[in-house]
N, CA, C and O atoms as a GROMACS GRO file, in nm:
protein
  256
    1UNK      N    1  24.563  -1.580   2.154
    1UNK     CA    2  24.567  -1.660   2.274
    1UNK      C    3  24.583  -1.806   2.235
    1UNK      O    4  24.508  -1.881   2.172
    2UNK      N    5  24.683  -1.821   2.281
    2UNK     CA    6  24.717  -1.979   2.256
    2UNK      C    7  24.615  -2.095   2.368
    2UNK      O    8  24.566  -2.061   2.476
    3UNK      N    9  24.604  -2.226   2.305
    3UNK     CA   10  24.500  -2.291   2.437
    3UNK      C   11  24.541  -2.433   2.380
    3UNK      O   12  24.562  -2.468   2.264
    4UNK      N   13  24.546  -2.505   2.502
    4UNK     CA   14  24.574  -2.652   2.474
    4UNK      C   15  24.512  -2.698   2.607
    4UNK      O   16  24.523  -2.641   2.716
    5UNK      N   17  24.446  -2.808   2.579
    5UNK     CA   18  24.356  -2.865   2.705
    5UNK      C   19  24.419  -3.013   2.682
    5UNK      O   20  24.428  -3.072   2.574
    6UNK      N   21  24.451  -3.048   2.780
    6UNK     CA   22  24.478  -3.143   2.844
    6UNK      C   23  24.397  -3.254   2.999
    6UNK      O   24  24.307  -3.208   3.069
    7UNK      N   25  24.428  -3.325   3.008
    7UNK     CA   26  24.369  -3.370   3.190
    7UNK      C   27  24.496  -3.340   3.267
    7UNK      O   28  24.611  -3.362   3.229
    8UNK      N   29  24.468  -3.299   3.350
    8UNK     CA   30  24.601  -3.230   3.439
    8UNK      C   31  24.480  -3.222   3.602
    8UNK      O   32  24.358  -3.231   3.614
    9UNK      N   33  24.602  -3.200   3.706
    9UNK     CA   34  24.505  -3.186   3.840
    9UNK      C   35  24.510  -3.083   3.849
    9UNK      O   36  24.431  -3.055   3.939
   10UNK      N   37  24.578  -2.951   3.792
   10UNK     CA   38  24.586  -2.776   3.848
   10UNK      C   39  24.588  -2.721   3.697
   10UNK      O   40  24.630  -2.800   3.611
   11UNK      N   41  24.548  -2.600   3.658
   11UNK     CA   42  24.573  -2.489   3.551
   11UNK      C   43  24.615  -2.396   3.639
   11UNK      O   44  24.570  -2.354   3.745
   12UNK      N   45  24.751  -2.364   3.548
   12UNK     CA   46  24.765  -2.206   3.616
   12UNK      C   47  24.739  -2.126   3.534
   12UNK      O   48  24.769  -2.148   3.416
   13UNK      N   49  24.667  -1.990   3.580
   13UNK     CA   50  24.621  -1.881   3.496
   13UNK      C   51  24.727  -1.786   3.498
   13UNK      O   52  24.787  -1.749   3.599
   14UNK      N   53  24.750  -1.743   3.370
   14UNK     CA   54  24.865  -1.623   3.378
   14UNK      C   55  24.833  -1.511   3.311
   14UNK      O   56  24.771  -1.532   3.207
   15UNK      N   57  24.856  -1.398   3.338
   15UNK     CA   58  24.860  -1.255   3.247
   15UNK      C   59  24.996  -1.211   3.232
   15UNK      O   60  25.074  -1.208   3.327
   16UNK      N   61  25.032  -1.171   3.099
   16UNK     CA   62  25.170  -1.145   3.083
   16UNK      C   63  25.316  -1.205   3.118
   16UNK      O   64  25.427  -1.155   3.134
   17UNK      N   65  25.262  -1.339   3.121
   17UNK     CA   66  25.339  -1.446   3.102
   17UNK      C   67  25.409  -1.487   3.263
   17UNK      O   68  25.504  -1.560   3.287
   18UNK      N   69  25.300  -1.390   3.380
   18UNK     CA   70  25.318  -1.414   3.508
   18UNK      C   71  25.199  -1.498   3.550
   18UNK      O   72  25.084  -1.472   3.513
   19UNK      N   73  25.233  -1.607   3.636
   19UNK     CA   74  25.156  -1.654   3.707
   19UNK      C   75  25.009  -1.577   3.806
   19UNK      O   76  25.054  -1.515   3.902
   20UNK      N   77  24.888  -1.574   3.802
   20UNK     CA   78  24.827  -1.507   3.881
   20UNK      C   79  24.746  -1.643   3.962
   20UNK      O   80  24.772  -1.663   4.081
   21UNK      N   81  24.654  -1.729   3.891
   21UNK     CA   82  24.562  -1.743   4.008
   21UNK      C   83  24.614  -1.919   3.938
   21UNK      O   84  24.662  -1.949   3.829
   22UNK      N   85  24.582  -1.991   4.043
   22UNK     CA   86  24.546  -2.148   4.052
   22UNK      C   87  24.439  -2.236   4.048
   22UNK      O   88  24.378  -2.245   4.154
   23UNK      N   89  24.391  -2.315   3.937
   23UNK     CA   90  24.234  -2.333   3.932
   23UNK      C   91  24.319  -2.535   4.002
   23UNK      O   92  24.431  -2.570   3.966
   24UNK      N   93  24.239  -2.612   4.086
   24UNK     CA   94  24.304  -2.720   4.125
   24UNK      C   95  24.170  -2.801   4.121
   24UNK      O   96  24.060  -2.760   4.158
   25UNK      N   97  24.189  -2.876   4.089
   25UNK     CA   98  24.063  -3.021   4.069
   25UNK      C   99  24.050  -3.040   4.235
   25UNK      O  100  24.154  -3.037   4.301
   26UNK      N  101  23.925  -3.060   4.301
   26UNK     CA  102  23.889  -3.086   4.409
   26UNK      C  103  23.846  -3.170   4.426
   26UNK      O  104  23.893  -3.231   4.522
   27UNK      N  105  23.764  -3.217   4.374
   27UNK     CA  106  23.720  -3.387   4.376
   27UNK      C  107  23.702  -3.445   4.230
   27UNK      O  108  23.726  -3.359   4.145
   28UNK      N  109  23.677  -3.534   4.191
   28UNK     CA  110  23.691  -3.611   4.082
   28UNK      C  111  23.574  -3.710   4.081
   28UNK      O  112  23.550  -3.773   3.979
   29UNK      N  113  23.482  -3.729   4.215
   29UNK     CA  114  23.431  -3.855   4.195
   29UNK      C  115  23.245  -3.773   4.155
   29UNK      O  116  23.189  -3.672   4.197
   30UNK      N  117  23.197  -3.908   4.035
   30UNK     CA  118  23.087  -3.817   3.979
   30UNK      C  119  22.946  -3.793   4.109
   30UNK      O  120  22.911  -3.841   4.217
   31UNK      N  121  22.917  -3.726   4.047
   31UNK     CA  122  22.782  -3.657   4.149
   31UNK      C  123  22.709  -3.752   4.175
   31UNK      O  124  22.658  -3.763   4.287
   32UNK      N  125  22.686  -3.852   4.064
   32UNK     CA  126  22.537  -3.955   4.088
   32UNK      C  127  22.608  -4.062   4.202
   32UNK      O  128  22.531  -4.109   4.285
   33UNK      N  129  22.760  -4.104   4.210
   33UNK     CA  130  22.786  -4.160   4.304
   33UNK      C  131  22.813  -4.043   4.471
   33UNK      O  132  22.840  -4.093   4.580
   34UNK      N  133  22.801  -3.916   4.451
   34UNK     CA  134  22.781  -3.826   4.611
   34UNK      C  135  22.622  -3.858   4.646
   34UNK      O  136  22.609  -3.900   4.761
   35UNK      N  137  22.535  -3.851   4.592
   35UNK     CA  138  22.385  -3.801   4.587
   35UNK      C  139  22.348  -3.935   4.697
   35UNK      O  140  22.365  -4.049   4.655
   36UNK      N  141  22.309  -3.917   4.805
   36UNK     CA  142  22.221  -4.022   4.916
   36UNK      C  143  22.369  -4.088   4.981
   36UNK      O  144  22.362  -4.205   5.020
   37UNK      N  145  22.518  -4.006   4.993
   37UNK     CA  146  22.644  -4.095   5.038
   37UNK      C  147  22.616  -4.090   5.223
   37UNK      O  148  22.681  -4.160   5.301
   38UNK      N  149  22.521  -4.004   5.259
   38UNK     CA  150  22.460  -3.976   5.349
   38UNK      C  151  22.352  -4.063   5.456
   38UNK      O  152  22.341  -4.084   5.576
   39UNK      N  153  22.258  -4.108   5.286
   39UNK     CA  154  22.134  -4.219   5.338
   39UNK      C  155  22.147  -4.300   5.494
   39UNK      O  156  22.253  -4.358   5.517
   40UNK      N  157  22.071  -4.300   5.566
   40UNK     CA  158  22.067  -4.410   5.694
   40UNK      C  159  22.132  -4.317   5.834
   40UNK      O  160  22.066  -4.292   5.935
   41UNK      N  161  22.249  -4.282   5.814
   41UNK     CA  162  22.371  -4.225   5.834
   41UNK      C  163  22.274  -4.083   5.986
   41UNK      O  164  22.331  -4.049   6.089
   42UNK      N  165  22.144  -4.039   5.949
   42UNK     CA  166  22.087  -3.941   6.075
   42UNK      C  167  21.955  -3.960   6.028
   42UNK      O  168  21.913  -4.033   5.938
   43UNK      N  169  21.864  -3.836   6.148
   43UNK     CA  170  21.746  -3.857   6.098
   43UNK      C  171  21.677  -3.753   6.123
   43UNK      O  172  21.741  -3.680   6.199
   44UNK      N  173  21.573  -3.708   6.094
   44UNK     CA  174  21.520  -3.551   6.042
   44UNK      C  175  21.403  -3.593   6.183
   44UNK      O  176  21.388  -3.716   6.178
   45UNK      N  177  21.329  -3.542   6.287
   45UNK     CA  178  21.252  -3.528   6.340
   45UNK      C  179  21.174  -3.456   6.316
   45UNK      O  180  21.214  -3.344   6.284
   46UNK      N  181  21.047  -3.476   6.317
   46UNK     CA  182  20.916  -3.366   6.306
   46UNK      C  183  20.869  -3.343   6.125
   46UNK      O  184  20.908  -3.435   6.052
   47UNK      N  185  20.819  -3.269   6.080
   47UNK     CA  186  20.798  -3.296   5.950
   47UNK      C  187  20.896  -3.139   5.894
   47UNK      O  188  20.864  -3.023   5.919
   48UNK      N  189  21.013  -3.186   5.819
   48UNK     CA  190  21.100  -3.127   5.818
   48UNK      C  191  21.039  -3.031   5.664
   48UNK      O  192  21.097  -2.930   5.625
   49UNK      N  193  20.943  -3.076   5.611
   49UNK     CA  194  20.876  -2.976   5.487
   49UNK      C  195  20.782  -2.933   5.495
   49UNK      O  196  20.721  -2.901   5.392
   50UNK      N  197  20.724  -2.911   5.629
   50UNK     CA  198  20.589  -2.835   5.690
   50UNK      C  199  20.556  -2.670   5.643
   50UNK      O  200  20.447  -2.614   5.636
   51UNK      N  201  20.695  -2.617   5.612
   51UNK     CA  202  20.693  -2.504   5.620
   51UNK      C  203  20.737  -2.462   5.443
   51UNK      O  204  20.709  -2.359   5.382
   52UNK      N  205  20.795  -2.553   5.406
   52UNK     CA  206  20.858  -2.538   5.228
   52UNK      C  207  20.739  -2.398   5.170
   52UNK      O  208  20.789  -2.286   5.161
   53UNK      N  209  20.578  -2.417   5.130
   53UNK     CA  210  20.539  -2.351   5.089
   53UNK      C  211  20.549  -2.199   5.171
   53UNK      O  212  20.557  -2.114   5.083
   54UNK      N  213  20.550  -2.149   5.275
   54UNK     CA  214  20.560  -2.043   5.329
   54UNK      C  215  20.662  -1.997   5.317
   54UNK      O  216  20.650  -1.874   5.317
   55UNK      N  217  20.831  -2.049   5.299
   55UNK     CA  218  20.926  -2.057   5.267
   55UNK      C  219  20.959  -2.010   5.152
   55UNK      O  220  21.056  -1.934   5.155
   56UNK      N  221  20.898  -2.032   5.026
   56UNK     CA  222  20.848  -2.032   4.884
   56UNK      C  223  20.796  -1.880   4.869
   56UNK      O  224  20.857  -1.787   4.816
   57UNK      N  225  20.634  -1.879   4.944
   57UNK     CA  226  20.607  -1.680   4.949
   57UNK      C  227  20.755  -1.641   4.995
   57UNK      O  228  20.822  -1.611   4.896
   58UNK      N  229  20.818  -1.633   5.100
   58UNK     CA  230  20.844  -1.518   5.132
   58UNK      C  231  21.002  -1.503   4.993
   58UNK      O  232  21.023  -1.398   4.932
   59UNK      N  233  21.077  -1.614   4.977
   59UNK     CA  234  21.171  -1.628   4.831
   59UNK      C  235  21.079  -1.530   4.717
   59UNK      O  236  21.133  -1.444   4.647
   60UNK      N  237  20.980  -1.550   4.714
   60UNK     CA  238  20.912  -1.502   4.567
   60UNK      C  239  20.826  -1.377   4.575
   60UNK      O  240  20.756  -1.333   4.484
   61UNK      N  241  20.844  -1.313   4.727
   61UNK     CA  242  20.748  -1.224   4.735
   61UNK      C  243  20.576  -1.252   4.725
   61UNK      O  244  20.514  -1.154   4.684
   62UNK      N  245  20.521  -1.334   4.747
   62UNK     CA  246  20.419  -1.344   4.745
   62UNK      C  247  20.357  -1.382   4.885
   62UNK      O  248  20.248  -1.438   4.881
   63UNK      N  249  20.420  -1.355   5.022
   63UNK     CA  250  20.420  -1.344   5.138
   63UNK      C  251  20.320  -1.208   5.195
   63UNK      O  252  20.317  -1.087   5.172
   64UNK      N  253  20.259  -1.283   5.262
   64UNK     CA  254  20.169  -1.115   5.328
   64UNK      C  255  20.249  -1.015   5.349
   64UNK      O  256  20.204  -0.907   5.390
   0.00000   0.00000   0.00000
């Protein structure tokens, strides 16, 4: 298997020297600049982590 990596915006994947699937870059911009792109922007009413631990049993089985 031959392999050469490059920066490119698409890989195409092939078997038997046919084209099958398309892998395509979707975004580019890093995570630590997405994380809070939201902040100010709405607002959560009521106490929106009231329930996290009960939430938690029933994920882990440890729920009555």
């Amino acid at each position: 298997m031959k392999e050469h990596v490059t920066h490119q915006d698409r890989i195409t994947v092939a078997r038997n020297g046919k084209p099958g699937d398309r892998i395509t870059l979707i975004n580019d911009t890093l995570v630590s600049r997405r994380i809070g792109v939201a902040k100010g922007k709405f607002t959560v009413k009521g106490d929106f982590d009231a329930e996290n631990s009960e939430i938690e049993d029933m994920l882990t089985g440890d729920a009555p």
